[in-house]
C-alpha positions in Angstrom: -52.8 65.9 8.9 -49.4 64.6 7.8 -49.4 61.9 10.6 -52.9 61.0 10.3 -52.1 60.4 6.5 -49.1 58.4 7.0 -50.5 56.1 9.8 -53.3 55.6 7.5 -51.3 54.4 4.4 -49.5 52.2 7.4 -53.2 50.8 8.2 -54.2 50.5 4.6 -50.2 48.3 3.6 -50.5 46.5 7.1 -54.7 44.9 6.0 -53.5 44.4 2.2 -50.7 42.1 3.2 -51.6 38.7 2.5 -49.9 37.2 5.9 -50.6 37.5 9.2 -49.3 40.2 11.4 -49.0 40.5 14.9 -46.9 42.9 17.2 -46.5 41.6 20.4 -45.0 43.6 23.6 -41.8 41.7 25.9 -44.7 40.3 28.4 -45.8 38.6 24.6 -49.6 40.8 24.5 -50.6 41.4 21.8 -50.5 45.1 20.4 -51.3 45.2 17.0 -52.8 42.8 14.3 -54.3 42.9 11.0 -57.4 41.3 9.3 -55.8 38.2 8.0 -55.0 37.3 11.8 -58.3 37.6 12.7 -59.3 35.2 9.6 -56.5 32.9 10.2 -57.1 32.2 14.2 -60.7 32.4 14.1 -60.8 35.3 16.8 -62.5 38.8 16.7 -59.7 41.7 16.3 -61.4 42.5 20.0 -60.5 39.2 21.5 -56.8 39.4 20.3 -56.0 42.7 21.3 -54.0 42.1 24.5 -54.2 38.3 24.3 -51.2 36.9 25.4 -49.2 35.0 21.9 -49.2 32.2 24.2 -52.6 31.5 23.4 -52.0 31.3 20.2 -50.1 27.6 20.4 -51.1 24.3 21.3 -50.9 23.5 24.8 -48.0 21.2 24.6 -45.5 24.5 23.0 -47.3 27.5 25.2 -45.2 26.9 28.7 -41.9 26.9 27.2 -42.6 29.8 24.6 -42.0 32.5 27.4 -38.9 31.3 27.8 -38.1 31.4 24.0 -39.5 34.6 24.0 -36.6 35.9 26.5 -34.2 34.7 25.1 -35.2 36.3 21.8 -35.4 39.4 23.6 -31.7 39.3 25.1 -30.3 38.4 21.4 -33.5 40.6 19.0 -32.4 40.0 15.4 -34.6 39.7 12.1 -35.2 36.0 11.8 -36.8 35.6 8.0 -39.1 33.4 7.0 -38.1 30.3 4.8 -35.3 29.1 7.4 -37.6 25.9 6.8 -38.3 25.9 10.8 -42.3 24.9 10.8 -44.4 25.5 13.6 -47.7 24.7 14.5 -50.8 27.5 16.5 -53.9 26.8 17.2 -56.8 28.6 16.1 -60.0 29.2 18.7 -62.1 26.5 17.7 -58.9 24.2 19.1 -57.6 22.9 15.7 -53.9 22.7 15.2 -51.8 23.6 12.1 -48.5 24.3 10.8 -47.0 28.2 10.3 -44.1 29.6 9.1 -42.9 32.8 10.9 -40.9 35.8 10.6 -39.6 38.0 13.8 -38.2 41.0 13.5 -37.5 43.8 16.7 -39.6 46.8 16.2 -37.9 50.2 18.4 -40.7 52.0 20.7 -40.4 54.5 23.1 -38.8 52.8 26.3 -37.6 49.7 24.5 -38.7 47.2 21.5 -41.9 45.0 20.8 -41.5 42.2 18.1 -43.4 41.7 14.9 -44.5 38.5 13.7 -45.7 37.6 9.7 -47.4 34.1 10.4 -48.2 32.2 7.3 -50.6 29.2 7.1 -48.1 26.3 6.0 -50.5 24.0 5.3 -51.0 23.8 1.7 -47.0 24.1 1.6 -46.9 20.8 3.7 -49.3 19.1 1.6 -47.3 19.7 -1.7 -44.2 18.1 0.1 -45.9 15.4 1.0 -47.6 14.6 -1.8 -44.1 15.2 -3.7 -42.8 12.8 -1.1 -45.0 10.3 -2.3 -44.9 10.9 -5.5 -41.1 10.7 -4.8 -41.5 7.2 -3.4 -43.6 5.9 -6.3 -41.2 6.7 -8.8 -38.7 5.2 -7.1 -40.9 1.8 -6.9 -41.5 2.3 -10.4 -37.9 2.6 -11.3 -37.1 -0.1 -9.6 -39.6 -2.0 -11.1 -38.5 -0.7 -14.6 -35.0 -2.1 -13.8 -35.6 -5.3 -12.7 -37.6 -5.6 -16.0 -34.7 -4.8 -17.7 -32.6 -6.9 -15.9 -35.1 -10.4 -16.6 -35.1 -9.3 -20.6 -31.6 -8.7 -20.9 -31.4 -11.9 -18.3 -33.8 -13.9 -21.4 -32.2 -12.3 -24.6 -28.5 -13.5 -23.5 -30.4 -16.8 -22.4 -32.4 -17.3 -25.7 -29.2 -15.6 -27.9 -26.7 -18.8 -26.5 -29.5 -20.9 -27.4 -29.7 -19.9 -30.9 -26.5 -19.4 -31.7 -25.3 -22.8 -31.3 -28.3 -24.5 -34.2 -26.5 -21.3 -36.4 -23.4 -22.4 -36.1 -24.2 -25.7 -37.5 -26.6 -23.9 -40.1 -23.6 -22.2 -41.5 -20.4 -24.3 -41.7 -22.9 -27.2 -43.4 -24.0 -24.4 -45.5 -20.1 -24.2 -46.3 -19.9 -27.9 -46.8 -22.8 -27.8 -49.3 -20.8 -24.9 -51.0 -17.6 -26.7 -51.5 -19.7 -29.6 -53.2 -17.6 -32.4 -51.4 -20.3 -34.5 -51.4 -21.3 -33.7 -54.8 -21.6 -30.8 -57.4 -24.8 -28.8 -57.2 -26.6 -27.1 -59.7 -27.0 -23.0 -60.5 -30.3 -22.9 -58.4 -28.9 -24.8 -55.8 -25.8 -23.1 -55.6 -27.9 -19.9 -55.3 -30.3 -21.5 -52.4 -27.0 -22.3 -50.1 -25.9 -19.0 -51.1 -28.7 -17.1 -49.8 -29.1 -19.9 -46.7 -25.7 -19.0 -45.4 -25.7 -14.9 -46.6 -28.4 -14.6 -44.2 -27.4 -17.1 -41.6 -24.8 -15.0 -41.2 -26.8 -12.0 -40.9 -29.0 -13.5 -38.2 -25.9 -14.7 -35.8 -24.6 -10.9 -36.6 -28.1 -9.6 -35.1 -27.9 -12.3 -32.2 -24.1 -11.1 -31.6 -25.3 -7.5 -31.4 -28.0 -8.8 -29.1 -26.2 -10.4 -26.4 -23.4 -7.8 -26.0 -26.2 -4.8 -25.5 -28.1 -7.6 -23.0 -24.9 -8.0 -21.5 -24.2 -3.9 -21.0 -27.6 -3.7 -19.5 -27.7 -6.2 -17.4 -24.1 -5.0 -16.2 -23.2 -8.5 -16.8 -19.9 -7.6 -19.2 -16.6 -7.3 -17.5 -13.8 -5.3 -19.5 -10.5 -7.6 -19.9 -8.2 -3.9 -19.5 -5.0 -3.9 -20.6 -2.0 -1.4 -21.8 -1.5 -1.8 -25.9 -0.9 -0.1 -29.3 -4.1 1.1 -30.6 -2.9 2.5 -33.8 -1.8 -1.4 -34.3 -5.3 -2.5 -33.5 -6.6 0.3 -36.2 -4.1 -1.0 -38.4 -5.5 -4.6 -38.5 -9.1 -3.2 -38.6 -8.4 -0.8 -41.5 -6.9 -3.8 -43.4 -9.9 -5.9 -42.6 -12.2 -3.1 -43.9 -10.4 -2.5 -47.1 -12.0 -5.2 -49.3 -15.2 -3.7 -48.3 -13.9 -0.4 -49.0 -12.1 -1.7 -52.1 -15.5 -2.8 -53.5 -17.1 0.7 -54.0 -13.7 1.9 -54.6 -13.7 4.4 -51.3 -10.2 5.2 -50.5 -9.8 4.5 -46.8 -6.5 6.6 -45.3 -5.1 5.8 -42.0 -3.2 9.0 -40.3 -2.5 7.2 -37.2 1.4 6.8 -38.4 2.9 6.0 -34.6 2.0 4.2 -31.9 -0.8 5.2 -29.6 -0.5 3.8 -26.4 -4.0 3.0 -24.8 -5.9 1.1 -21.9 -9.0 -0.7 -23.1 -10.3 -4.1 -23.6 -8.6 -5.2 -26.9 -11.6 -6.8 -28.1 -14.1 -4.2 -27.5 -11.3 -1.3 -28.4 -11.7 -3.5 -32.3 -15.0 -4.0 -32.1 -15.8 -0.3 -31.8 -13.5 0.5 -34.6 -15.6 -2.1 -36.6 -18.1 -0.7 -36.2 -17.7 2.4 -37.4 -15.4 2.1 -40.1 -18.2 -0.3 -41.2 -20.4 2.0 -41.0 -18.4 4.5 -43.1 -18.0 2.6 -45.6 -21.9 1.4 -46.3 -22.9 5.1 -46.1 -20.1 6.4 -48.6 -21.0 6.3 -52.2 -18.6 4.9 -54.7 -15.5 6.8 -55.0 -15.4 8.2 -51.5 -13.0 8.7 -49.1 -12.4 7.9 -45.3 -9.7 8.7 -43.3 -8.9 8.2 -39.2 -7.3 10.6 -37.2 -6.0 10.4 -33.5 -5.0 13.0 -30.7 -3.8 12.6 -27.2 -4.3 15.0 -24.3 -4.6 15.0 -20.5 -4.9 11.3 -20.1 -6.9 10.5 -23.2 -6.4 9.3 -26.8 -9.4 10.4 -28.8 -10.0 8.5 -32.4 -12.1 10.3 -35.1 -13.6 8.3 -38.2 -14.2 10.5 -41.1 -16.1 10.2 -43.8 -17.5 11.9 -47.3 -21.3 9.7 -47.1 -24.8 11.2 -47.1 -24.3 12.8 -43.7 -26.9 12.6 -40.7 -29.9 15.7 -40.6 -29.1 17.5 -37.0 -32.4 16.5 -36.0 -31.4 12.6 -36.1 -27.7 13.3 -34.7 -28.5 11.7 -31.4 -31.0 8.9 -32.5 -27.9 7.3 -34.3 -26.7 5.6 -30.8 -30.3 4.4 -29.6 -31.1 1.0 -29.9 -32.6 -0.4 -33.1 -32.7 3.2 -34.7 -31.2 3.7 -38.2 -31.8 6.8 -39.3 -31.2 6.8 -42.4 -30.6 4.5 -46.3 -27.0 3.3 -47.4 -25.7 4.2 -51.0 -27.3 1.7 -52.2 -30.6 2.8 -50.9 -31.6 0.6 -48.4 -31.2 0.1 -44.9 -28.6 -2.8 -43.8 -28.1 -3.8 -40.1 -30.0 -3.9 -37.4 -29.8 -0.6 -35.7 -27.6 -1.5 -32.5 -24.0 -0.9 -33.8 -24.0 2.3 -32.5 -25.6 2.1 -29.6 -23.6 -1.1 -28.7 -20.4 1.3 -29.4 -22.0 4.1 -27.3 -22.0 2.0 -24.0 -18.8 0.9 -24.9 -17.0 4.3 -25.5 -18.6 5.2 -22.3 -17.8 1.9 -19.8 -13.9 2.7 -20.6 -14.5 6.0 -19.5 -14.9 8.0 -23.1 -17.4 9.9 -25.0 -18.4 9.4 -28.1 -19.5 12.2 -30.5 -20.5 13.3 -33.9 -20.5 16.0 -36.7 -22.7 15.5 -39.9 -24.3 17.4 -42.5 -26.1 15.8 -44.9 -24.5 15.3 -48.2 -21.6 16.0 -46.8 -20.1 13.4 -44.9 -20.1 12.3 -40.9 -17.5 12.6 -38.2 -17.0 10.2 -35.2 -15.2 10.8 -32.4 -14.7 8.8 -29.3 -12.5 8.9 -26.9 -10.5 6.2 -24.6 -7.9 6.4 -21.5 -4.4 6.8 -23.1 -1.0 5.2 -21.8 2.2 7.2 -21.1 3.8 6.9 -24.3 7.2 8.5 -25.8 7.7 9.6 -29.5 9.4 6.7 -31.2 13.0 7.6 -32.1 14.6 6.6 -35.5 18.1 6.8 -36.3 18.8 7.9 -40.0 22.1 6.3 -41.2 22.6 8.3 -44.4 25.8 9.8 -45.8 24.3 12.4 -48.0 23.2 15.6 -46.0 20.3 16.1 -48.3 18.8 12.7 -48.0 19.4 12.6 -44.2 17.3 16.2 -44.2 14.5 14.8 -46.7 13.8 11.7 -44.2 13.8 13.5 -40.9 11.3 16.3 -43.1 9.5 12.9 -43.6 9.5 11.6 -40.6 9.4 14.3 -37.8 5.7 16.1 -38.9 3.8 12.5 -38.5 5.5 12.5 -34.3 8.6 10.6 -35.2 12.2 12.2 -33.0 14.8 12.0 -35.2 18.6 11.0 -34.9 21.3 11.5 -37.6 24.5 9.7 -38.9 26.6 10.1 -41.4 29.2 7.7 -41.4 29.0 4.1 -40.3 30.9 4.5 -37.3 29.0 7.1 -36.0 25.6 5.0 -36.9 27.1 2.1 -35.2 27.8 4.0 -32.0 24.6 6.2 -31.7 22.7 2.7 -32.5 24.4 0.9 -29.2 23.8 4.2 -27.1 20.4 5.8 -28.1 18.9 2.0 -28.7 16.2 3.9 -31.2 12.6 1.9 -32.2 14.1 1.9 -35.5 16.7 2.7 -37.8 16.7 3.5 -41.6 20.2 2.6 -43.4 21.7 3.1 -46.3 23.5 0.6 -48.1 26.3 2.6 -49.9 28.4 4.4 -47.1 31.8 5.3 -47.4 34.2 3.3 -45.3 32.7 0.6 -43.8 29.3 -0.5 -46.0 25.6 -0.6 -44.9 26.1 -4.3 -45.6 28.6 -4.9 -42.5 26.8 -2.2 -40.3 24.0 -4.3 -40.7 26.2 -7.3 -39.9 27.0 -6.0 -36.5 23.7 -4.6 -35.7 22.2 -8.1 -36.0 25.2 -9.2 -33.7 24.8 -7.0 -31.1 23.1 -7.9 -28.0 21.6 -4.1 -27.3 20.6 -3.4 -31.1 19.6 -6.9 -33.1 15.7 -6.6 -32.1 15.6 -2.7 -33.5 13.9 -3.3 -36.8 16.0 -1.8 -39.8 15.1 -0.5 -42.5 17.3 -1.0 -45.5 17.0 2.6 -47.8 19.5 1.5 -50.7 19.5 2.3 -54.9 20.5 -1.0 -55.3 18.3 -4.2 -56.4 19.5 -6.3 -53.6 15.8 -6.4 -51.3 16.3 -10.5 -50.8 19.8 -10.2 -49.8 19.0 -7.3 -47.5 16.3 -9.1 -46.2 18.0 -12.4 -45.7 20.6 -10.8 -43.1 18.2 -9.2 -41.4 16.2 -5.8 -42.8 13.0 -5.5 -41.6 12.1 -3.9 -45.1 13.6 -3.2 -48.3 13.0 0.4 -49.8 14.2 1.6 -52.9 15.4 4.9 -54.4 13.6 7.4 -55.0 12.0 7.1 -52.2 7.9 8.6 -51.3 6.8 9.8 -48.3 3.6 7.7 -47.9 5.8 4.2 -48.4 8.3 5.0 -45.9 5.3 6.0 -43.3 3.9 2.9 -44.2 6.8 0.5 -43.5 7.7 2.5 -40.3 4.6 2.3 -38.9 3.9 -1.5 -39.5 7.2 -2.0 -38.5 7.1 0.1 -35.1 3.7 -1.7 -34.4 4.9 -5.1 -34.2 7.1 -3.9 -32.0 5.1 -1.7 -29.5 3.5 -4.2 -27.4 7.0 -4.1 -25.1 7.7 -0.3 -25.9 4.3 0.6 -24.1 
């Protein structure tokens, strides 16, 4: 009762599955099948019963699958299904279609028979090919889509060049008109030319913007790369900036106090600085701060451009770099620009090689970071000639936290000698040393073939700045001395010297 129970639930499992099963003998006769096989091959269960498999395959397969069917029986291992290996049978009506089939050696008494799962692989083959077409019109499409792209950003650089050149004339005889050379102008007209070249201005701004994006998209711009000092490049820009700044009294902060050595295109390395510094400033109410910070690590220097402004909602984060999207008002609660700085920067950050990202909350400021393939660089060295202990310690305190090595000296002899063998990026001096005087080491730094192109910078109670200055000194600074004007002169001086440090 046992076995007949078991080989029942075996009958019952083997007509519920939803493939078709054979069991086939080594001659290939078939032994065993279920329902589905019947359905699938159009035969009676009586007609397959000890039908050879053969039979089974179109004519142009069935000679050579006795031989296949040796050699599966010298090597019998469980072949599953989804190998992606499709087959095609033949049902009795002659039709042909394609199957997917498992093998798998089943032990009997005197040897092994096979088992086969066939599945119909038709609707399977279908799908792929209509996902092949599908496939195959996308690609058309994209193409399309491209070359589309290609003829606007092709027409906007055309019709930008084109209106560019009448603007220019718009605006410097706007100019003209404004200095009244040919005659004074009233209030009202005054106020026309005004508005005439304000938003002439504006217009060859949008045109600008236009032609550098039409330029990215049509892979048309070519990066000029070179090796410079981009904390000297941030310097300019932050200067630039400041009347802006200055106007809504935002107090703009530049950490970046030594060089950063960097490979970009210098014109596209300013412009993306512009650009957001700019932006930092419209969206920072009155009274504000921004500050720019800059780290370097495995290969790249990343910039960040802080701000305390109205902040971005995390739901507009990444709309910010699409084109002609502003997402929100500036302080003074309307929207300025055109909506492609950001994106223009995007592409830019990311055709050196960067990424650009950003951290907002709203009423609480934004933070921009990008970053950009950094130069081997060296921490600038500066020699401290200084005969007090004290003062020597308070200016390498200064110095060292903001990446500055430091060398000391405390005599002028030993300042002379560490200048000629060190050859630091710059040196600080004091004026009153005993012995010799910071007036003759200065002298004989000048003179010196391997030290008079080190910048000095003359540290000195005295009132003597145009003196100092006319023998030499890079910068006069007086006593007592603070931190954040001693920064400042080493760093302007150290940039204009970078450019053959790098």
């Amino acid at each position: 009762m046992a076995l007949i129970e078991a080989e029942n639930r075996f009958r019952e499992l083997l007509e519920a599955a939803p493939d078709a099963i054979i069991e086939v003998d080594l001659d290939g006769h078939i032994v065993l099948l279920n329902a589905v096989t019947e359905k699938l091959f159009g035969y009676s269960r009586e007609e397959l019963l000890g039908m050879n498999v053969d039979d089974l395959l179109p004519a142009h397969v069935s000679p050579r699958h006795a031989a296949h069917r040796a050699h599966y029986a010298g090597r019998p291992q469980t072949r599953p299904m989804g190998s992606g290996l499709i087959l095609r049978a033949k049902r009795k009506d002659g039709s042909e279609f394609p199957v997917e089939i498992s093998l798998s050696p089943v032990n009997v008494e005197g040897g092994f028979h096979i088992t086969a799962i066939i599945r119909d692989a038709t609707q399977r083959q279908l799908a792929e090919e209509r996902i092949r077409a599908a496939n195959q019109q996308l690609e058309l499409r994209n193409r399309e889509v491209e070359r589309a792209n290609r003829l606007k950003s092709e027409f906007l650089a055309s019709m930008s060049h084109e209106l560019r050149t009448p603007l220019h004339t718009i605006i410097g005889f706007t100019e003209l008109l404004a200095e009244e050379l040919e005659g004074p102008l009233n209030d009202r007209q005054k106020r026309f030319v005004t508005h005439v070249h304000q938003d002439s201005l504006h217009l060859l701004a949008l045109i600008n913007d236009i032609l550098d994006l039409s330029k990215i998209e049509a892979g048309r711009m070519e990066l000029r790369l070179e090796t410079f000092d981009g904390a000297a490049v941030l310097q300019e820009v932050v200067g630039a900036i400041r009347t802006l700044a200055d106007a809504k009294e935002i107090r703009v902060e530049n950490r970046v106090a030594w060089p950063v050595g960097i490979v970009a295109d210098r014109v596209r390395f300013r412009e993306i600085l512009n650009n957001l510094l700019s932006n930092a400033v419209k969206f920072t109410a009155e009274g504000g701060d921004i500050w720019i910070e800059v780290s370097v690590d495995g290969g790249m220097a990343s910039f960040s451009v802080s701000d305390t402004g109205i902040g971005i909602a995390p739901e507009d984060q990444q709309a910010v770099f699409e084109t002609f999207r502003q997402v929100g008002s500036t302080t003074r609660g309307v929207r300025e620009g055109t909506g492609l700085g950001l994106a223009i920067v995007k592409r830019l950050v990311e055709m050196h090689g960067g990424t650009i990202s950003i951290e907002s909350e709203l009423g609480r400021g934004s933070r921009f970071e990008f970053s950009i393939p950094s130069a081997p660089t060296r921490e600038p060295l500066i020699l401290i000639i200084e005969d007090e202990p004290s003062a020597r310690e308070l200016l390498a305190t200064y110095l060292q936290p903001s990446g500055y090595r430091t060398e000391t000296a405390g005599a002028a002899s030993e300042g002379l000698a560490k200048a000629r063998q060190l050859r630091p990026d710059l040196i600080t001096l004091d004026l009153l040393l005993p012995g010799r005087t910071g007036w003759q080491i200065l002298r004989d730094l000048q003179q010196m073939p391997e030290t008079r192109n080190i910048p000095v910078l003359v540290i000195s109670v005295l009132d003597e700045d145009k003196a100092a200055l006319k023998l030499g000194a890079a910068a006069y600074l007086r006593k007592p001395l603070k931190k954040e004007a001693l920064l400042r002169a080493v760093r302007e001086n150290l940039a204009r010297e970078s450019g053959s440090k790098i």
